[in-house]
N, C-alpha and C positions, 0 to 999 in steps of 0.2 A: 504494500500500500504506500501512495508517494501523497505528498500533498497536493500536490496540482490535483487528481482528482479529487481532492477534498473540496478544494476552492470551486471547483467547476458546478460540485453541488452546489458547494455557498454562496454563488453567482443567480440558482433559483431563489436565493429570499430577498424581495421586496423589501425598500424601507415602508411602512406602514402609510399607507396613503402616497406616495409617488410610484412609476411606474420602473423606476431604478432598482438595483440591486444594491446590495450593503457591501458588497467590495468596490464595485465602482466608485459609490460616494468616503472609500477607505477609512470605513467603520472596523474592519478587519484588521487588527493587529499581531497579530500572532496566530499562526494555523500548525500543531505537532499531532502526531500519532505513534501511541507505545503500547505492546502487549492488547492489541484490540481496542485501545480507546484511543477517542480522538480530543483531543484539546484545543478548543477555539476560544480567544480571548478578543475583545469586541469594547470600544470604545466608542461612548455616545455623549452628545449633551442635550438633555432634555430634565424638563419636568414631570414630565408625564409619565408614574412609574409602567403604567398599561404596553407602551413603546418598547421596552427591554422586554420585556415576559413576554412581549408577541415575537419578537427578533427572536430569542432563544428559543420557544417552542418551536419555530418554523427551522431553525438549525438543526435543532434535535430529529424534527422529523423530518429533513430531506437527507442531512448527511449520514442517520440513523440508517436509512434506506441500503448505504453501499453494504455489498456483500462481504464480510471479514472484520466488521464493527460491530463490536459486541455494546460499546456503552460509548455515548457522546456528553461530555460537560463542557460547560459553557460557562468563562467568566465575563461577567457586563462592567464594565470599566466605567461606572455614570459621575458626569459633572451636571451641576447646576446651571444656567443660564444667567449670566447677568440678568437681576431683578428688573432693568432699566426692558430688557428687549420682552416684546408682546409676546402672546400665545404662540401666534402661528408660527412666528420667525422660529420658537425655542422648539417649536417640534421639528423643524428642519434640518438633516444632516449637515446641510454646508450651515452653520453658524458664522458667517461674512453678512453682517449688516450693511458692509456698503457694495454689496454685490445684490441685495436680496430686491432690485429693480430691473439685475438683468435677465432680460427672456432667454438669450441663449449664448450658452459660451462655446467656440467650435475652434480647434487645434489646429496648427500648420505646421507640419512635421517632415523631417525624412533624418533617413539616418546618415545619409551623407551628406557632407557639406558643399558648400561651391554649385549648386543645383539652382539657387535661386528663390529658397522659401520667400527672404525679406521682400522681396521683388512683389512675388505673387498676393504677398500678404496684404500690402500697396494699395496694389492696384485691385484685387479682390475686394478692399473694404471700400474702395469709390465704386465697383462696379455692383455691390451688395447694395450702397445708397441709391441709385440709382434703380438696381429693379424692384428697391421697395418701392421708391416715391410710384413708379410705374403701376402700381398694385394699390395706389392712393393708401398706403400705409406710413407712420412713424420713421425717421430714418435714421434714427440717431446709432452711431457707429462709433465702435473705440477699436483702439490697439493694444492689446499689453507687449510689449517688446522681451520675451525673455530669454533673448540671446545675451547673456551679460558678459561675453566675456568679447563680442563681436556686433555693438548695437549698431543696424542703421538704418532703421526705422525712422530717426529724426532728420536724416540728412533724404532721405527719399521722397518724407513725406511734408520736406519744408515747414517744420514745426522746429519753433526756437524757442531760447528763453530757460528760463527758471522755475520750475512746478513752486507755487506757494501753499504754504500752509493755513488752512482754514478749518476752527471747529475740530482740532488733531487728526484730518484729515490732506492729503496730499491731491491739491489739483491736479489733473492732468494737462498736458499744452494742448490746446488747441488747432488746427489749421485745415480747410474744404471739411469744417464742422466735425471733422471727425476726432475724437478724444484720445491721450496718446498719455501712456508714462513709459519712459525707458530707461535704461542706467547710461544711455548717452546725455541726457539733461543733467544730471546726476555728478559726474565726471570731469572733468580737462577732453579736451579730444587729444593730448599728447599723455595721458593717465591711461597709463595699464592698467587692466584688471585680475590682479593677482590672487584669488582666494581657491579658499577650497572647497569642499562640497556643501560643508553645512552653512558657510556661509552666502552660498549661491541658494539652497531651500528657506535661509531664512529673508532673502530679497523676496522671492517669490511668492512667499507665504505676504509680506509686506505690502508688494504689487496688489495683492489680492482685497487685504484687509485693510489696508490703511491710503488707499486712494479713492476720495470720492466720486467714481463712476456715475453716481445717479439711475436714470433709468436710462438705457441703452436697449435698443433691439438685439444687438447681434457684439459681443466680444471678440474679436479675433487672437488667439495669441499664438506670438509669434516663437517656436520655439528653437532654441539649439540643434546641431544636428547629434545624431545618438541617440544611444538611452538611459540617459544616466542621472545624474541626480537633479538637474532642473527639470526631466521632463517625468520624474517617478515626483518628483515634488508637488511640480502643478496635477497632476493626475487624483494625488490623495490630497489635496487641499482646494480645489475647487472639483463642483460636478461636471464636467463636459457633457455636450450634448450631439460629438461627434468630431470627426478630424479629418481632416486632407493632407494627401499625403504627397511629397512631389518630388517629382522625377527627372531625367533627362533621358534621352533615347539610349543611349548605349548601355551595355551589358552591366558595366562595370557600378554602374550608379543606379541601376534598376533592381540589380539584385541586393544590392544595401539598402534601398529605400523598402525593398520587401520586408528584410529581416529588420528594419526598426518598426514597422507599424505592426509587427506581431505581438512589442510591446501594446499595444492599446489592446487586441484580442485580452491578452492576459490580465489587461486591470477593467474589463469590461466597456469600453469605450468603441461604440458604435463607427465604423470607418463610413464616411460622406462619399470618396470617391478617389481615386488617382486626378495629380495633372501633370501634365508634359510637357515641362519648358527647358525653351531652346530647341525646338523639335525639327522644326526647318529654316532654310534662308530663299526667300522669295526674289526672286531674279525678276529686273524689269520686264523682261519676257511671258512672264508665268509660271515661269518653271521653279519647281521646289527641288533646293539644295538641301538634303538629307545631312549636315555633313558630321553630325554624332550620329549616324546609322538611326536605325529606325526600330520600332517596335515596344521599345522601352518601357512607354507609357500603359499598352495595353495587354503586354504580359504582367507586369504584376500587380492591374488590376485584375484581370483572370485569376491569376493567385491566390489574391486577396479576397476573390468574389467579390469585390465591387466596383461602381459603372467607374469609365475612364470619363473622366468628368470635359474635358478640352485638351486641346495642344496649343499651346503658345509659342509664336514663330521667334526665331531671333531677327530684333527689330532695333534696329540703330536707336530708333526715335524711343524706345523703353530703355534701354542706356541713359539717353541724355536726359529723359524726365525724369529718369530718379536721380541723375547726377543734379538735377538741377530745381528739385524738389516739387515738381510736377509732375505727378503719376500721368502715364499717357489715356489711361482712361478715362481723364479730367481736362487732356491736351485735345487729344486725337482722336475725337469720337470715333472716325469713321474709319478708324483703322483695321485691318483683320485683326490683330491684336486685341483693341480694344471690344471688339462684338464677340470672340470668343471669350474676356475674363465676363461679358456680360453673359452668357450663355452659360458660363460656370456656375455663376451668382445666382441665376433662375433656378438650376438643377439642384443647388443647396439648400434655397430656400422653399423649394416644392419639398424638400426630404424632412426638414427641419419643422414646414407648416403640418406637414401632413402627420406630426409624432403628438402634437396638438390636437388633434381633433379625434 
């Protein structure tokens, strides 16, 4: 008996009233098994003691189920809620008051670097504005930047300045309205970023809970590449409501971008889709230059089983806007460029409407 299949059980119990599981929202702290019993240990805050006693009886009886477990116990790890925060909030796994406006928080990921997350993230959250407004819906849009060791989220998306503090909360900058913290505001741009892990979980955790977001449609955050500890951090400290994963054509960064989103499989976080940038180079002619080979994008969405969301070409003019702090899906409407991150944005937000209703 290994834990993984413990966990795979413990991924059937529901937090009591949302449609998540108690490892995704990393209520799971600790999973062992010895001499036919299993030990699962489970940290909550709430007031409501009804919440733990429905957690553990629903553990008991799913992971109860596997064949070669004789006895399951379960220890609840319960904290109190700040008396300041209401009902609803303290029944809540994510305990982030300044998060508890956002409808949905969605990941941008891959496990190799040099692919072009920051890029896509960009330009993604102006083409996300965009097909809300289209949908006569809300458009309010943020970034969390938590590449901290390589931010540049602020130089692409022409947002400067100095986050203030207000009310012990941390503004975000501003700029094409969309909401922005990074560790490049933060910084020197001649300042390294030298820490090590637990100081990168406790930014992130920081990002999460000490900037006032407000109410936001849609979070995007923007993560490192790997799998390592800012992106196991953000995973157990905020609930995601799904991730994209990105790619470039050739072998070499498709098969990496595979093996990192297998992390989200294993902490329960639902995959949005593949994207493929840098996929081709468009000749005055018509003709598409393949010139990182092809395929990339849509082998390890196959993989993955999930849709290949767009291909984004290599486009001068996506250089120069994020060199120059104009996303091109804010420059160049009518670019192929910019109609496929739109075509993205629709596909995300049809996946994302549709878990709502």
């Amino acid at each position: 008996m290994d834990t993984e299949t413990i966990r795979k059980k413990i991924q059937e119990v529901k937090y009591p009233g949302f449609s998540r599981d108690i490892l995704s929202f990393g209520l799971v702290k600790e999973v062992s098994f010895e001499n036919d019993q299993v030990f699962v240990t489970v940290e909550i805050t709430t007031r409501d003691s009804a919440i733990p006693e429905q957690i553990a009886k629903s553990i008991k009886e799913k992971v109860g189920s596997i064949e070669g477990v004789n006895e399951v116990k379960v220890k609840m790890e319960i904290t109190e809620p700040n008396p300041n925060t209401n009902t609803t909030q303290a029944n809540q796994p994510a305990s982030i008051e300044a998060m508890q406006k956002v409808q949905f928080v969605i990941a941008v990921a891959s496990g190799k670097g040099g692919v072009g997350k920051s890029t896509i993230t960009v330009n993604l959250a102006c083409a996300l504005q965009k097909a809300l407004k289209k949908r006569s819906q809300s458009t309010k849009i943020g970034i969390m930047d938590c590449d901290i060791y390589g931010p540049s989220i602020p130089l692409m998306l022409g947002a400067m300045g100095q986050p203030q503090v207000q009310n012990n909360l941390i503004e975000p900058i501003k700029n094409f309205d969309i909401s922005t913290i990074s560790m490049g505001f933060l910084v020197d741009d001649d300042t390294p970023v030298v820490w090590r892990g637990p100081m990168i979980m406790k930014t992130i955790k920081q990002f999460a809970e000490n900037v006032n977001w407000g109410a936001l449609d849609i979070l995007i955050v923007d993560l490192p590449p790997g799998t390592g500890d800012a992106q196991l951090s953000l995973t157990q400290t905020i609930p995601l409501n799904g991730a994209v994963i990105v790619t470039t054509p050739q072998k070499a960064a498709s098969e990496v971008a595979r093996r990192g989103a297998r992390m989200f499989e294993k902490v329960s976080v639902d995959l949005l889709g593949v994207v493929e940038n840098m996929s081709y180079l468009m000749d005055s002619d018509g003709t598409k230059q393949t010139l990182f080979g092809e395929g990339g994008g849509a082998s390890t969405a196959k993989a993955l089983k999930t849709p290949l969301l767009g291909k984004i070409p290599l486009d001068t003019d996506i250089r120069k806007g994020c060199d120059a702090g104009i996303p091109i899906v804010v420059n160049k409407e009518d670019s192929q460029a910019t109609k496929e991150f739109l075509k993205i944005a629709d596909s995300i937000l049809d996946q994302l409407f549709k878990e709502t209703l």
